[in-house]
C-alpha positions in Angstrom: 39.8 -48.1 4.3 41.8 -45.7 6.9 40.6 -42.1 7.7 43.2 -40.4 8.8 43.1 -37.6 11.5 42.5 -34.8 9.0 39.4 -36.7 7.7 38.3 -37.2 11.0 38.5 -33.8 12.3 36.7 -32.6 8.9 33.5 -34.8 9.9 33.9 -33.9 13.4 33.3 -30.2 12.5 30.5 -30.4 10.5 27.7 -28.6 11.3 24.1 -29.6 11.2 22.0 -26.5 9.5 18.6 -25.9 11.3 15.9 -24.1 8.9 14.9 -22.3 12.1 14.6 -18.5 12.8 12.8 -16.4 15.7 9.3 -16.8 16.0 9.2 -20.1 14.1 6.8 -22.3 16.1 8.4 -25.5 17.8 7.0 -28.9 19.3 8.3 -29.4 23.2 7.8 -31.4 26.2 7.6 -35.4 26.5 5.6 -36.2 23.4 6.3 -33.2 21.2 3.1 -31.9 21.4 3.8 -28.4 23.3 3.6 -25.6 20.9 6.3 -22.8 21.8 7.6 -19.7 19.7 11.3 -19.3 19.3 12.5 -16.1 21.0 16.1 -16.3 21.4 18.9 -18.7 20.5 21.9 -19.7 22.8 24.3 -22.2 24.3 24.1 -24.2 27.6 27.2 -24.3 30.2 28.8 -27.4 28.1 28.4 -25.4 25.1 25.5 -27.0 23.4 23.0 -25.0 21.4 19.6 -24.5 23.5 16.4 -22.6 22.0 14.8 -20.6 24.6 17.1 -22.4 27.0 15.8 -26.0 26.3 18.4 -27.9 24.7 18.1 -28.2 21.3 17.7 -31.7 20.6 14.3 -32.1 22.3 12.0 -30.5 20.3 10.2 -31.0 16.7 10.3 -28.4 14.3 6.4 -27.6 13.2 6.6 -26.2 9.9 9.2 -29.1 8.7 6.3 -31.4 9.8 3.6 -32.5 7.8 0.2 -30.2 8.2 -1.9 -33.0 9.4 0.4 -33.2 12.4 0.7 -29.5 13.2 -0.7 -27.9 16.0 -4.7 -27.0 16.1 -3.4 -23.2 16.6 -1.0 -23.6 14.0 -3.6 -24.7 11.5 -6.0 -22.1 12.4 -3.3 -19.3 12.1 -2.7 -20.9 8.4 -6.3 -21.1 7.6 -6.8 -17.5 8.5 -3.6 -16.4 6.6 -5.3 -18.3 3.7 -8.8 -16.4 4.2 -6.8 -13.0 4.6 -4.9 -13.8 1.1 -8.0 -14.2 -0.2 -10.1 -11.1 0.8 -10.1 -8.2 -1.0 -10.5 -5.1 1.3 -11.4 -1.7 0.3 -9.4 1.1 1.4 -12.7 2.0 3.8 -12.4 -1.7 5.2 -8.9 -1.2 6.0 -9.6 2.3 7.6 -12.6 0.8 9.6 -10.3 -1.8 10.9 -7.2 0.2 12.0 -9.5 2.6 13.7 -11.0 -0.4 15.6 -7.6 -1.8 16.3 -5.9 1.3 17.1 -6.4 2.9 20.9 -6.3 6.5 21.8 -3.1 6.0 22.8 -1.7 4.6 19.6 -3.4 7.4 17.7 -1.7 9.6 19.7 1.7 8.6 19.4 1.4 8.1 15.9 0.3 12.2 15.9 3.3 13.0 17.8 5.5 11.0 15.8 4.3 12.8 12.8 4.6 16.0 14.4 7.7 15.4 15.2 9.2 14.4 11.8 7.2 17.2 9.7 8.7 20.1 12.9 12.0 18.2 11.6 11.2 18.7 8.0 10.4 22.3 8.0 13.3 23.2 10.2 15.6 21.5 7.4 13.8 23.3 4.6 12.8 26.9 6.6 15.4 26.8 9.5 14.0 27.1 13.1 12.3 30.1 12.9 9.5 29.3 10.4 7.6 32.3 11.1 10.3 34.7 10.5 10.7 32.7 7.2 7.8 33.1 6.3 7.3 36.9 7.1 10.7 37.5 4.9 9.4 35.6 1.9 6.1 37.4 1.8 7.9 40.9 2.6 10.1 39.9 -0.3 7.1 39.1 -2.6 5.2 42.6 -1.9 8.0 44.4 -2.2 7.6 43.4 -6.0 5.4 45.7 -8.3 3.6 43.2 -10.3 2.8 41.0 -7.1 0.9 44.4 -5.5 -0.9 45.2 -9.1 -1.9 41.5 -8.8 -3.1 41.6 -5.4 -4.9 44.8 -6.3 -6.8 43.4 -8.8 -7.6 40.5 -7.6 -9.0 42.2 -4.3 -11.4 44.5 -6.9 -13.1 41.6 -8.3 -14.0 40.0 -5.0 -15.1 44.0 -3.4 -17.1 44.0 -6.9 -18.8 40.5 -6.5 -19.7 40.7 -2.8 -21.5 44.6 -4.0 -23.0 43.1 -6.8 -24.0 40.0 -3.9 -25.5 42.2 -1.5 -27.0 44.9 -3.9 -29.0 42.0 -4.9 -30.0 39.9 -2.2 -29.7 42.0 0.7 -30.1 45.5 -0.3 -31.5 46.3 3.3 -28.2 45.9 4.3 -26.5 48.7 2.2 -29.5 50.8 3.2 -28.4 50.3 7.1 -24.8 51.6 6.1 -24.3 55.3 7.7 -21.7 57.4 5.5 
């Protein structure tokens, strides 16, 4: 059987699919037994593919390997994954955890982030001047008749209450009042 130049330059171009991303773990050095993390892919001056500039054709690829060959870390990292799975944490838990993981300076970024976006969320709703907004809106609401009988009213009960409070309790304070 011939294969004629079209063939051959169809099998030539083939390309051999790796199941291999960043951060995948990999097996390097003479007997395969080096455990590195992918960080970056590229190719070498002759154009061949490397993996954190080793070539790519002298290493194992852990997680395509059985688990009784993996690495000790490896198997550890999958046992706690397993455990982790498996644990059911209370909101409390997780609280107590972050603050134990978190430093003061991660607590206050994440304050300043926060800051940041809620300034940026009140300037798109209020504009920049939130305290001029804020001074027109209640202006706006007294200026309304039923808003000041409310506020009237409202302001009666609680004169009446704290009276009726200290008439009670702590009449020697009413007595110390000079009219």
């Amino acid at each position: 059987m011939r294969i004629t130049k079209g063939q051959l330059r169809r099998v030539i171009q083939e390309v051999m699919e790796l199941d291999l991303e960043v951060g995948d773990v990999i097996l390097t050095g003479k007997f395969k037994n080096k455990r590195k993390v992918v960080k970056d892919f590229g190719k070498d001056d002759l154009g061949q593919p490397t993996i954190n500039g080793i070539k790519a054709l002298t290493f194992r690829i852990e997680k395509m390997m059985p688990k009784d060959k993996w690495s000790k870390e490896s198997k550890e990292s999958l046992e706690f994954a397993k455990k982790v799975n498996e644990v059911k944490l209370t909101k409390r838990q997780l609280r107590k955890i972050l603050k134990e993981a978190l430093t003061k300076t991660d607590i206050g970024e994440i304050e300043r982030i926060s800051r940041k976006q809620a300034k940026s969320e009140i300037e798109k709703v209020v504009g920049k001047n939130f305290s001029k907004a804020v001074k027109n809106e209640v202006i706006k609401q007294l200026k309304d008749r039923a808003t000041k009988q409310e506020i009237a009213d409202i302001s009666k009960i609680v004169i009446k209450k704290i009276y009726r409070s200290l008439a009670i309790d702590k009449s020697f304070i009413i007595d110390q009042v000079k009219v």
